[in-house]
C-alpha positions in Angstrom: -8.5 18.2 22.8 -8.9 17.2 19.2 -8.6 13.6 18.0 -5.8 15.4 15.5 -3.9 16.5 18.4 -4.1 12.4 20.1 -2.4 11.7 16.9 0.5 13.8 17.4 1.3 13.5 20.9 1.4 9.3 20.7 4.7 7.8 21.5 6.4 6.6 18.8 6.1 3.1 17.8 9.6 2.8 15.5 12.0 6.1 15.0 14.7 5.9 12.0 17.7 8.6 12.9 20.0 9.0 9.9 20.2 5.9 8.4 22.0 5.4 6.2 23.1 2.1 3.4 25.4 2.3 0.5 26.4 -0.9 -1.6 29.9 -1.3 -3.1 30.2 -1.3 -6.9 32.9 -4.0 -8.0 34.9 -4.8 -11.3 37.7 -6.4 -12.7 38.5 -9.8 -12.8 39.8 -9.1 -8.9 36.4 -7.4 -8.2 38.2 -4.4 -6.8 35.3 -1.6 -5.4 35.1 1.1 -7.7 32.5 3.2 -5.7 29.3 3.1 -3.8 25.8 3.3 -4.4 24.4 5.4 -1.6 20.8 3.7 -1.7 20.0 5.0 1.7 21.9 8.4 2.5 20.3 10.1 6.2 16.7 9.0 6.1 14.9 9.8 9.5 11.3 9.4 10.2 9.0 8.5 13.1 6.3 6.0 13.5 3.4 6.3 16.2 0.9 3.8 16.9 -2.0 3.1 14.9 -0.9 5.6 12.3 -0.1 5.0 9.0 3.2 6.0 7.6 3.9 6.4 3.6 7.3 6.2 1.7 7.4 7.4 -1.5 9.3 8.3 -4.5 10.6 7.3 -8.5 11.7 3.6 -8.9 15.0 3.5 -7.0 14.4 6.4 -5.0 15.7 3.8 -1.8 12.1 3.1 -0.2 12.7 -0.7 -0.2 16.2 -0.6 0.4 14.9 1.4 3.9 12.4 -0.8 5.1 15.1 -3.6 4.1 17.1 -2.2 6.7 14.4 -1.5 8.9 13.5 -5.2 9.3 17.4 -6.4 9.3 17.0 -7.9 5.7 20.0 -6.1 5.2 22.6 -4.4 7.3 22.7 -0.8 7.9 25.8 1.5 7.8 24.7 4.2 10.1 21.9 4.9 11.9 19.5 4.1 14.5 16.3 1.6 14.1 14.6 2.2 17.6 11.7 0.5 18.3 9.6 0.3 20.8 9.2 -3.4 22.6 5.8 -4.9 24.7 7.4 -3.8 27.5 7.8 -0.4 26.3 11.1 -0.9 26.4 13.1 1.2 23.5 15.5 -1.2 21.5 18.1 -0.1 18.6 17.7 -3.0 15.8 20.3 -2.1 14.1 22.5 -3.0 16.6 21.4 -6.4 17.0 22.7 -9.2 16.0 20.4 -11.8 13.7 19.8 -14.3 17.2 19.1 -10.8 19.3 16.5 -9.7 16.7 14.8 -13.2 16.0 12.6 -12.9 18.8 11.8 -9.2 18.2 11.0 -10.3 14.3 7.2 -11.4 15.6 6.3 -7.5 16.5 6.8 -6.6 13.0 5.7 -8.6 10.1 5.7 -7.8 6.2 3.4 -7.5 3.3 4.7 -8.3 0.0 4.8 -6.9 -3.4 4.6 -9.7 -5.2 1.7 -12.0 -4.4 2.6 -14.7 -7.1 6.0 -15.0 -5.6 6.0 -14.6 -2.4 3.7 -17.9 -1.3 5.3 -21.1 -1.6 3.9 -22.9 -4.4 4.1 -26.5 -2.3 2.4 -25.2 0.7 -1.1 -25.4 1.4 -3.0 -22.3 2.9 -3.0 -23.1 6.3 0.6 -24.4 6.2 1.5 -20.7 4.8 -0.7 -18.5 7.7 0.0 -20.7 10.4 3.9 -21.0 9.7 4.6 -18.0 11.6 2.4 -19.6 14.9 4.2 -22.9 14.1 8.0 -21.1 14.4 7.2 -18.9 17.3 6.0 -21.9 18.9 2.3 -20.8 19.6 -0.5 -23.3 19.8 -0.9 -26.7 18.9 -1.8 -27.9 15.6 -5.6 -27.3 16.2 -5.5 -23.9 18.1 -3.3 -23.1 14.8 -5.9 -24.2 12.3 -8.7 -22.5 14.6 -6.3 -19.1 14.4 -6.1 -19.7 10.6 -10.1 -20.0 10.3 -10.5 -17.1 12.2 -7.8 -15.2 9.7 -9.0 -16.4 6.7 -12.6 -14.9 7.7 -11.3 -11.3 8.7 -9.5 -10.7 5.2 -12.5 -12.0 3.2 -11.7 -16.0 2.2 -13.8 -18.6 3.0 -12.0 -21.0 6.0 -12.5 -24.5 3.3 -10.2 -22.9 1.2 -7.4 -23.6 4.0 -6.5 -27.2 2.4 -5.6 -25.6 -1.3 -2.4 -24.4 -3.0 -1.6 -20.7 -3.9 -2.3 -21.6 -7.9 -5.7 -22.1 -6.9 -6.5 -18.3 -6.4 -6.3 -15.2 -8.2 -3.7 -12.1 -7.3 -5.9 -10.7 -4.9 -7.4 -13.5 -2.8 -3.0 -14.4 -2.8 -2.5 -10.4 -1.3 -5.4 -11.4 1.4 -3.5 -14.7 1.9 -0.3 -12.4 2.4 -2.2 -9.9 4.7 -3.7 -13.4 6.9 -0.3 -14.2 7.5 1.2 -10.6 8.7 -1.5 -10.7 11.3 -1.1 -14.5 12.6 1.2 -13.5 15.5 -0.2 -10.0 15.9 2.4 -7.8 15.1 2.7 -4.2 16.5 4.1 -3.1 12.6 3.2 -4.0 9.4 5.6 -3.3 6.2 4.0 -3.1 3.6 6.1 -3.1 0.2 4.1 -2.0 -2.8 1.2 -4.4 -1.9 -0.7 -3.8 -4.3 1.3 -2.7 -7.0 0.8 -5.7 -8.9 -3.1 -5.6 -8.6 -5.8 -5.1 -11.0 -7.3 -1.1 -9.9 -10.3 -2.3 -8.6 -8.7 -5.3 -6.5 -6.7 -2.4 -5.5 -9.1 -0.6 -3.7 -10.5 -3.7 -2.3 -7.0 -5.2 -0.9 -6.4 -1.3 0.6 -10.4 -1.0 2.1 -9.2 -4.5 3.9 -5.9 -3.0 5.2 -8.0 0.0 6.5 -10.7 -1.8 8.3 -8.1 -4.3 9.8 -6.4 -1.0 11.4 -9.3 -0.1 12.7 -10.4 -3.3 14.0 -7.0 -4.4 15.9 -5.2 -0.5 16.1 -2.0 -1.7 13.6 0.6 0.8 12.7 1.8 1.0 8.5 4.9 1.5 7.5 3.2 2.2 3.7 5.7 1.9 0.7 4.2 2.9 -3.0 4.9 4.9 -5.8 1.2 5.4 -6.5 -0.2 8.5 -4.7 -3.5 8.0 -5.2 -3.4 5.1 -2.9 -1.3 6.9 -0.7 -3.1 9.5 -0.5 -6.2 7.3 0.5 -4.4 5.3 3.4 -1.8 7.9 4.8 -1.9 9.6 8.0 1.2 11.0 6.9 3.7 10.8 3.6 7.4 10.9 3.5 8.7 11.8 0.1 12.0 10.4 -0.9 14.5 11.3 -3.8 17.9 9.2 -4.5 17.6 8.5 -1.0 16.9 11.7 1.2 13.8 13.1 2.5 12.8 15.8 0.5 9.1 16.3 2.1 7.2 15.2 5.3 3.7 15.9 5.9 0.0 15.2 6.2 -1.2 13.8 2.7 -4.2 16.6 2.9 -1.7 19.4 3.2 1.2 18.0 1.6 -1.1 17.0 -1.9 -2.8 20.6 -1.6 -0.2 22.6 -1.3 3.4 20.6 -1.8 6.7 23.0 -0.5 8.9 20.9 -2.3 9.5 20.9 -6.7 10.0 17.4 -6.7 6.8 16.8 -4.5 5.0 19.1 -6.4 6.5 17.4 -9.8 5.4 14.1 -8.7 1.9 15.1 -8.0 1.6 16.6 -11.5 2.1 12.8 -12.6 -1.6 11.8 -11.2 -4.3 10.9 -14.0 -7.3 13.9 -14.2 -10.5 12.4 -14.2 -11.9 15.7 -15.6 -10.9 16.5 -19.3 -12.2 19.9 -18.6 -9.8 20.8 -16.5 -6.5 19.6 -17.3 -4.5 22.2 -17.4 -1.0 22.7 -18.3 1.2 20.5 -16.0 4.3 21.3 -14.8 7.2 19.0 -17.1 10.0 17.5 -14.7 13.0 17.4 -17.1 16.1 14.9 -17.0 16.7 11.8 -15.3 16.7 11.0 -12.1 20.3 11.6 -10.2 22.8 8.5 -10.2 23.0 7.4 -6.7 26.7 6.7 -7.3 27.9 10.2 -8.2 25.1 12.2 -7.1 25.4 16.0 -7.9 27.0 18.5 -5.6 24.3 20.6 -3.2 20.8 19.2 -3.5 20.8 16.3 -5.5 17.5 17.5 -7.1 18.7 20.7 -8.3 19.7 19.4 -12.1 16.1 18.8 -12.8 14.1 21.6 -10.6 13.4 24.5 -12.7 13.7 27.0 -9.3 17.5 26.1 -8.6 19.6 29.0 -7.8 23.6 29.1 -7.3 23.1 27.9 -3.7 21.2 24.8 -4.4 24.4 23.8 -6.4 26.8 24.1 -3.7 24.9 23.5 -0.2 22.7 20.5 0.8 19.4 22.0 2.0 18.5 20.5 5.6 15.2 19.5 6.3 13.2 22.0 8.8 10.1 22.6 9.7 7.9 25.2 7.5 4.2 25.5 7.7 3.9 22.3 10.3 5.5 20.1 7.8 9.4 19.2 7.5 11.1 19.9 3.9 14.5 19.9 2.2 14.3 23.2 0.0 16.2 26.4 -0.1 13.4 28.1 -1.2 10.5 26.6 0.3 9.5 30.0 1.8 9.4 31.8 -1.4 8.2 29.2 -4.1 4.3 28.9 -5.2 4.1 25.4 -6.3 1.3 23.2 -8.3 -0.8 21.0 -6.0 -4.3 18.9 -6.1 -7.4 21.1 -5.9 -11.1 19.5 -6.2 -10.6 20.4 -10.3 -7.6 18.0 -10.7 -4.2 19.4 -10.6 -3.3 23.1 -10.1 -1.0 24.7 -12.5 2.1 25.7 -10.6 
């Protein structure tokens, strides 16, 4: 048996069933709801452990209002949030209430976008990484700062640095503070939201070589969110491709960057840089703007700007079903040829 095959048979860590999160949009001087914003419209996806799961998609495509409701930042509609406890026991978060879900918070912990933001500007580095130990209840004050040397060394940063404020360090010794203090309690999931977004491209690579050796060191499991496929594509085990918040695409980021069954995958994979002038190509152009997640079109919502829609697409929501080992949302899937990566830089489709 294959170590590809282990993959796929693992038990799923965290399974999302048709979730779903709309927000209301208000006016007047009564603030009477006008509509809804449908952020979040039947998203499903599965998580196994140790692997590494990618959301992606334009600005506004719902990634981070999913993983918001993922970790109870913000209420689902509908939907299930299953995950799977210690005791491998199977638990639906999204029926919790917030004192049920406290003391499941500590199996899954969160990477930030924004590492300028996101650390307290009053609190020294230990006080930040051993805040989670300190609320949970775990150790005393020197077992904490002896947890806190021992983090501070696996992410790169030298354990004196402990006593110092976030101002103190640049944007990517704050991500590695970030990442220190997702692994105090040792989660069984990480979220990470555009972590590295903000990040020069070479502290890029660093902060997501860090993320990579950490997962194989301790086994985590990623719950991946970025618009940038080039670091997707480096971290995934597998990519879920969102648009005005539906799956469009789910596969392996090999296959899926190769040879993409959706236009909207393949449109986004156009978008990435060519390191060869010689081979550029002619790329394919994704016309209009994205779809308004308040009056989304009729049928597939993608079908205004895909260049393959046919009177069906305008009518009927495609589902998303399994073709070629990978799950996609596309009335045509079977028949379309579609631009993908090749070892020249991107194919012309």
């Amino acid at each position: 048996m294959t170590e590809e095959t282990n993959v796929e048979i693992k038990k799923p860590i965290l399974e999302v069933k048709n979730l779903k999160k709309s927000f209301p949009i208000k006016r007047g001087f009564l603030q009477r709801t006008v509509g809804h914003v449908r952020a979040v419209d039947d998203v499903s996806f599965s998580i196994a452990d140790g692997e590494t799961l990618s959301l992606v998609g334009e600005s506004g495509c719902g990634k981070t209002t999913t993983v918001r409701a993922i970790m109870r930042a913000i209420n689902p509609d509908e939907g299930q949030v299953l995950f799977r406890t210690d005791d491998d026991e199977t638990v639906d978060l999204a029926e919790l209430s917030l004192s049920q879900i406290r003391p499941l918070r500590r199996n899954i912990q969160m990477i930030f976008q924004d590492p300028f933001s996101s650390l307290n500007p009053r609190m020294t580095i230990f006080q930040l990484i051993s805040e989670p130990l300190l609320v949970n209840g775990i150790g005393n004050k020197q077992e904490r700062e002896d947890r806190v040397t021992e983090l501070l060394r696996q992410v790169g940063l030298r354990p004196e640095y402990m006593q110092r404020f976030p101002h103190a360090f640049s944007g990517g010794q704050r991500q590695r503070i970030g990442i220190a203090r997702a692994l105090a309690i040792n989660p069984r999931l990480i979220v990470a939201d555009e972590p590295v977004s903000g990040l020069d491209v070479s502290v890029q690579a660093q902060v997501i070589n860090l993320m990579m050796d950490l997962q194989d060191e301790f086994g985590l499991t990623y719950l991946f969110v970025s618009h940038d496929l080039s670091v997707v594509n480096q971290i995934s085990d597998r990519v879920v491709v969102m648009y005005v918040g539906r799956v469009v695409e789910v596969g392996k980021p090999q296959e899926l960057f190769r040879n993409p069954k959706h236009p909207y995958t393949s449109a986004l994979i156009s978008a990435l840089p060519i390191t060869d002038p010689k081979n550029r190509g002619v790329r394919p152009v994704l016309e209009g703007e994205i779809a308004n997640p308040a009056n989304p079109p009729s049928g597939c919502y993608f079908h205004p700007r895909c260049p393959f829609a046919v009177d069906q697409c305008k009518v009927e929501a495609p589902p998303l079903q399994e073709v070629s080992g990978r799950l996609v949302a596309c009335h045509r899937t079977e028949e379309l040829e579609l631009a993908g990566v090749t070892k020249h830089g991107v194919a012309a489709g």
